[in-house]
N, C-alpha and C positions, 0 to 999 in steps of 0.2 A: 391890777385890781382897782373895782373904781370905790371903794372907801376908804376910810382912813385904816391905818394898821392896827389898832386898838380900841376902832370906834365899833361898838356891837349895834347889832339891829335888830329889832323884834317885829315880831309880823302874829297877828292875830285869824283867827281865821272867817271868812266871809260866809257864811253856809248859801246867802240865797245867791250869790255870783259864781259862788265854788269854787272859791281864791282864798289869798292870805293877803290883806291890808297891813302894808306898816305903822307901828307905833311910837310917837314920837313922848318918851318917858319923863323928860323935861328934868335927867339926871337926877332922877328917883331911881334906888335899885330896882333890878329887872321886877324882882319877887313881888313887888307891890303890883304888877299890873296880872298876875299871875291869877284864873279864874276857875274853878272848879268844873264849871260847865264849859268850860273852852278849851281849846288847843293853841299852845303859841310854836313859834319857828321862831329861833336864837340864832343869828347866823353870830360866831367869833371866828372873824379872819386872824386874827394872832394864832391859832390854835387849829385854825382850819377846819373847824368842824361847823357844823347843823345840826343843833338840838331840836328834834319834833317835842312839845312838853305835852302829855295827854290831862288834862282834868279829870280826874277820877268820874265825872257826873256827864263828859261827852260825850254824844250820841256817837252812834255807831257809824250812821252817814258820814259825821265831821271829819271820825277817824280815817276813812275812806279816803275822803276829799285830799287829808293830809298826805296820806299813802302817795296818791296822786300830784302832788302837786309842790312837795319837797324838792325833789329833782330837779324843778324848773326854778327853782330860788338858788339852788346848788349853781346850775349852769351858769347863772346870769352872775354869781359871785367866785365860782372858783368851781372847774371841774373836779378839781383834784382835793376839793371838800367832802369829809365823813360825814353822812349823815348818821344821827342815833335818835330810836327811839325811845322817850322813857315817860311812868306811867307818874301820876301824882303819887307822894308816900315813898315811889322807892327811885327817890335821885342820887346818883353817885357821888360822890364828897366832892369832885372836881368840881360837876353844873352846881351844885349849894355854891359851891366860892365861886363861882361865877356871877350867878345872879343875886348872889351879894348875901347869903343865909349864914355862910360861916367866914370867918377870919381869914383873909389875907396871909400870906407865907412868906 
């Protein structure tokens, strides 16, 4: 794997190249870069998953884009990474503690 075991990365999405650019959060929790009109990609290699985050306000195109284009962040970080979708409002208590919403365990 080429990152660190615990290092997350976030990736926003590009609408006019139809990509996902990384974001560099400068060890702010994930949740502050988190945007209503946007989609972010969470990759957590500890956990092996790809969180797609939808912004309850992102166009439909975006969502598309993301559809499209998770897979090749998957590849490039780990085949054998879960991808999930999930919508703003209904995050799973796991992604909160991830992106830093609720308490540590």
């Amino acid at each position: 794997m080429s990152v660190l075991e615990d290092q997350f990365l976030v990736f926003i999405i590009n609408e006019e190249e139809e990509n996902f650019d990384e974001i560099d959060l400068l060890d702010a929790p994930i949740y502050t870069a988190l945007d209503t009109f946007f989609i972010f990609i969470i990759v957590d290699p500890k956990e092996k998953e790809i969180w797609i985050w939808q912004g309850e306000k992102a166009s439909i195109r975006k969502k598309f884009i993301a559809t499209q284009k998770a897979p090749e962040i998957r590849d490039e970080y780990g085949v054998d990474f879960k991808i999930a979708a999930i919508d703003e409002g209904n995050e799973p208590p796991e992604f909160k503690k991830l992106i830093g919403l609720s308490p540590s365990n």
